[in-house]
N, C-alpha and C positions, 0 to 999 in steps of 0.2 A: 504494500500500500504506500501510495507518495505522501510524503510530509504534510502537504498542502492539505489535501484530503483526510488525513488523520487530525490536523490541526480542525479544519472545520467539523469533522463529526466532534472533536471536545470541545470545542466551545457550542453545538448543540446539544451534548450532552448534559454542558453546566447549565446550561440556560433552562434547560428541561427541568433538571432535577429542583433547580432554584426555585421555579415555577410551581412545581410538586410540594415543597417545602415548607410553602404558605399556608396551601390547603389541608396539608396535615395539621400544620400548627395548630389551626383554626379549628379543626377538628378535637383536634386533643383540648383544645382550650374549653370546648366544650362539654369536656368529659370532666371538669375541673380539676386540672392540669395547671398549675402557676406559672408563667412565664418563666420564672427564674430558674425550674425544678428542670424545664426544658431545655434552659439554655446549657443547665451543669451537664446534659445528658451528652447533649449536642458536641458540648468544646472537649467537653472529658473524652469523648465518643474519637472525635477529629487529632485528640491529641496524643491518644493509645496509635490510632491508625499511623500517623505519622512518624512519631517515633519507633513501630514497627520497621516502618519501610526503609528508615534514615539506616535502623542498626541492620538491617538486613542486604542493604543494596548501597549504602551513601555512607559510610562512617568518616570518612573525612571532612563531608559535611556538614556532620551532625560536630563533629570537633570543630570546625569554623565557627559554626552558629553557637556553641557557647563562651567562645572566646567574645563574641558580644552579645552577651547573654542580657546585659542593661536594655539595648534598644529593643530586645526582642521581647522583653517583660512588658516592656510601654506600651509595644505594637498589642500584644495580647488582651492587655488592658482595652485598650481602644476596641478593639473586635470587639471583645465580650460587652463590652457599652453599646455598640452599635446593634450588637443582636436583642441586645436587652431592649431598647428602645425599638426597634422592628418589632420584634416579638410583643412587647408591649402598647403596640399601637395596632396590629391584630386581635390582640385581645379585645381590648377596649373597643375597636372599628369592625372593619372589614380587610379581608387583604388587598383590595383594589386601594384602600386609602392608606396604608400602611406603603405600598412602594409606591404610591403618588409622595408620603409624606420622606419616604428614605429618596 
């Protein structure tokens, strides 16, 4: 498969899934499900995966990334505020006005 083509099917991939993502949430919110309980599921979920993959396939990058390990704590931060507050405006709305409001 060409690059190009592999490039586009992931980024229709992400888009899909992102897409997906809403309507679960929304769902789960419904089941009374707290935003916050979601979002530990979520990062904790992404951040097993990742670190799988880094010590499995990457360890020299996984050694890079804690040599700046500061900016990466901040970037984390930000995510998880930024999920908080999507997440939190699905609750509360709709997902049509949550990625109007992100």
């Amino acid at each position: 498969m060409q690059d190009q083509t592999r490039r586009y099917l992931a980024v229709i991939a992400a888009a899909s899934l992102w897409g997906v993502s809403g309507v679960v949430a929304k769902a789960l919110f419904n089941e009374q499900i707290p935003p916050h309980v979601l979002i530990e599921i979520r990062l904790t979920g992404a951040a097993v995966v990742g670190l799988a993959y880094l010590l499995a396939f990457r360890r020299h990058a996984l050694r890079q990334a804690w040599a700046s390990r500061g900016p990466i704590f901040v970037l984390g931060l930000v995510l998880a505020f930024t999920q908080f507050a999507y997440y939190a405006a699905i609750n509360l709305t709709n997902v049509a006005t949550a990625i109007f409001l992100q």
